[in-house]
TORVEXZA-109704 format. One record per residue (C-alpha): residue number from 1; residue in one letter; z, y, x. Coordinates in nm, 2 decimals. Example, Ala and Ser with C-alpha at 12.3 -4.5 7.8 and 13.67 -1.06 7.14 Angstrom:
BEGIN
+-----+--------+--------+--------+--------+
: num : residu :      Z :      Y :      X :
+-----+--------+--------+--------+--------+
:   1 :      A :   0.78 :  -0.45 :   1.23 :
:   2 :      S :   0.71 :  -0.11 :   1.37 :
+-----+--------+--------+--------+--------+
***
This chain:
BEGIN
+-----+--------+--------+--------+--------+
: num : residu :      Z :      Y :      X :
+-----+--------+--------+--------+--------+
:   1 :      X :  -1.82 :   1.00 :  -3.31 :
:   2 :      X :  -1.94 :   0.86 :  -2.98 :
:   3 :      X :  -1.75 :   1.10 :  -2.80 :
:   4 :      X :  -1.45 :   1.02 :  -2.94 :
:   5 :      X :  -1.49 :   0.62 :  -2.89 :
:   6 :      X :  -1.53 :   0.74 :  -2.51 :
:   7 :      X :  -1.27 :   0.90 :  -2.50 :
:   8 :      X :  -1.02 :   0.67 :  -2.67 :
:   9 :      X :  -1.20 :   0.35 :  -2.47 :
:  10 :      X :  -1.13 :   0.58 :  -2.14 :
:  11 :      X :  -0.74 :   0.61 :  -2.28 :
:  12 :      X :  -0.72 :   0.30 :  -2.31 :
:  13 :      X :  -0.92 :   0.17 :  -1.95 :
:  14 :      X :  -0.68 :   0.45 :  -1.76 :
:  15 :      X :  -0.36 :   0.29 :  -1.89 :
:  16 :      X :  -0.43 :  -0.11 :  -1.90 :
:  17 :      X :  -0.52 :  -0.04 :  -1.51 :
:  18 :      X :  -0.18 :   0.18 :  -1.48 :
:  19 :      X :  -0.02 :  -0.14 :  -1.59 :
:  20 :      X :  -0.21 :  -0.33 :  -1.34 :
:  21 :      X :  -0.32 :  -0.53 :  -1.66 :
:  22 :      X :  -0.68 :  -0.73 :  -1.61 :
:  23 :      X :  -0.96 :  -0.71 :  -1.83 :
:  24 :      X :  -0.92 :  -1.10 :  -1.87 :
:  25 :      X :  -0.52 :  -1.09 :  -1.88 :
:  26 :      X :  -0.54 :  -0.84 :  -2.20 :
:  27 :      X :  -0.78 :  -1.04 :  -2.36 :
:  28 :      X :  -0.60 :  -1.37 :  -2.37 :
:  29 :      X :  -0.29 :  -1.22 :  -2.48 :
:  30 :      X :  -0.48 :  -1.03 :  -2.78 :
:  31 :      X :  -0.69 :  -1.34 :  -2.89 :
:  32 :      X :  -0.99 :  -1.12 :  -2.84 :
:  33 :      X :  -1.31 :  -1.16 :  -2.58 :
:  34 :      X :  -1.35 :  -0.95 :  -2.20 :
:  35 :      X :  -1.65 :  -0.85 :  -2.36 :
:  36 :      X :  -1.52 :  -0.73 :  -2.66 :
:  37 :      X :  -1.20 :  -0.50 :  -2.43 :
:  38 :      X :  -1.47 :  -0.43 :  -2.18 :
:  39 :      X :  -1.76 :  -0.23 :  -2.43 :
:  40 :      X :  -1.40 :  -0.08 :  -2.61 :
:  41 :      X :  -1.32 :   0.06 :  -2.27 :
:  42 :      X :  -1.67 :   0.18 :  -2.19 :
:  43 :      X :  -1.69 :   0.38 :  -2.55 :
:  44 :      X :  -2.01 :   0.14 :  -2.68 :
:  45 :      X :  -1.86 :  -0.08 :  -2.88 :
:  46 :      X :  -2.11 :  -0.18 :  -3.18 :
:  47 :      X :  -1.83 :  -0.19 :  -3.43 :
:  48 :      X :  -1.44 :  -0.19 :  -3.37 :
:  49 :      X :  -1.18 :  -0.27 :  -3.67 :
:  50 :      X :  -0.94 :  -0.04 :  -3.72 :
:  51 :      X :  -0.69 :  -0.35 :  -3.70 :
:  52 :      X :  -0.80 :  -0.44 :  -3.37 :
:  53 :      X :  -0.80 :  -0.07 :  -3.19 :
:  54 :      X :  -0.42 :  -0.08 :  -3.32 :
:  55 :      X :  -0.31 :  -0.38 :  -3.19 :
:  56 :      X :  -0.50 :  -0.28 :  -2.85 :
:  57 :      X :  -0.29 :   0.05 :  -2.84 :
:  58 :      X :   0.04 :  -0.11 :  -2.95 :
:  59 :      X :   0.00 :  -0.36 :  -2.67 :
:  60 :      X :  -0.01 :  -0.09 :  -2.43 :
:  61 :      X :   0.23 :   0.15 :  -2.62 :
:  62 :      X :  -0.03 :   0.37 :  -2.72 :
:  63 :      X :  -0.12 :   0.59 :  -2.99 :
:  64 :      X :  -0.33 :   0.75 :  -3.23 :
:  65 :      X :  -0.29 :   1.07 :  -3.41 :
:  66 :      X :  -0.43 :   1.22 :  -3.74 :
:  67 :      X :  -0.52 :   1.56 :  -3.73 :
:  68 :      X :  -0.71 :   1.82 :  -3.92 :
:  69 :      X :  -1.10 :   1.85 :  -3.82 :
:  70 :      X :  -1.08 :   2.19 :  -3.54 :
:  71 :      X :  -0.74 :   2.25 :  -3.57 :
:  72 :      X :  -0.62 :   2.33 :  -3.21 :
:  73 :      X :  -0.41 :   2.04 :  -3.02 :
:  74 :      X :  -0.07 :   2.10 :  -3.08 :
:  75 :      X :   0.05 :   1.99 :  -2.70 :
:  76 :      X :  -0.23 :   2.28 :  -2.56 :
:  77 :      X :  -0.08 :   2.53 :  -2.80 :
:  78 :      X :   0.29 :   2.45 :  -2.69 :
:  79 :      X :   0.12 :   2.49 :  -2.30 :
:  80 :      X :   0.05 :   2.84 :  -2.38 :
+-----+--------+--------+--------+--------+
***
C-alpha cells in the first residue's frame, strides 16, 4: 500500500510541476494545507480521503484506474 501512495504522490508531484503549479498555489485553490499536498506528494501521508485524492487529480486532469489485483497493465501489453 505504501508503494502505491508513492507512486500516485510522485504522479501527482511530476505533473503539478509540469504545470508550473506551486505547492502553495494548489493549495489555495483546493481549500486544503501545503502540508497536507506536500506529504501526498512525498507518498507519507497519514491518511488521505478518497474525496480529497479525487479532487487533487481532477484539478490536474488526472486519473485513477480500477484494475484486477496482478493482472498485467493494459498500455504495456498493447507495447508489446
Amino acid at each position: 500500500m505504501l508503494l502505491i501512495l508513492y507512486d500516485i504522490g510522485e504522479c501527482i508531484r511530476k505533473e503539478r510541476k509540469h504545470r508550473k503549479i506551486s505547492q502553495e498555489k494548489m493549495s489555495k485553490d483546493l481549500g486544503m494545507s501545503r502540508s497536507t499536498i506536500s506529504q501526498i506528494e512525498a507518498g507519507i501521508v497519514q491518511e488521505v480521503g478518497i474525496r480529497k485524492l479525487i479532487r487533487i487529480l481532477d484539478y490536474l486532469g488526472l486519473e485513477v484506474r480500477v484494475r484486477p489485483a496482478g493482472a498485467p497493465l493494459k498500455e504495456l501489453r498493447e507495447g508489446l
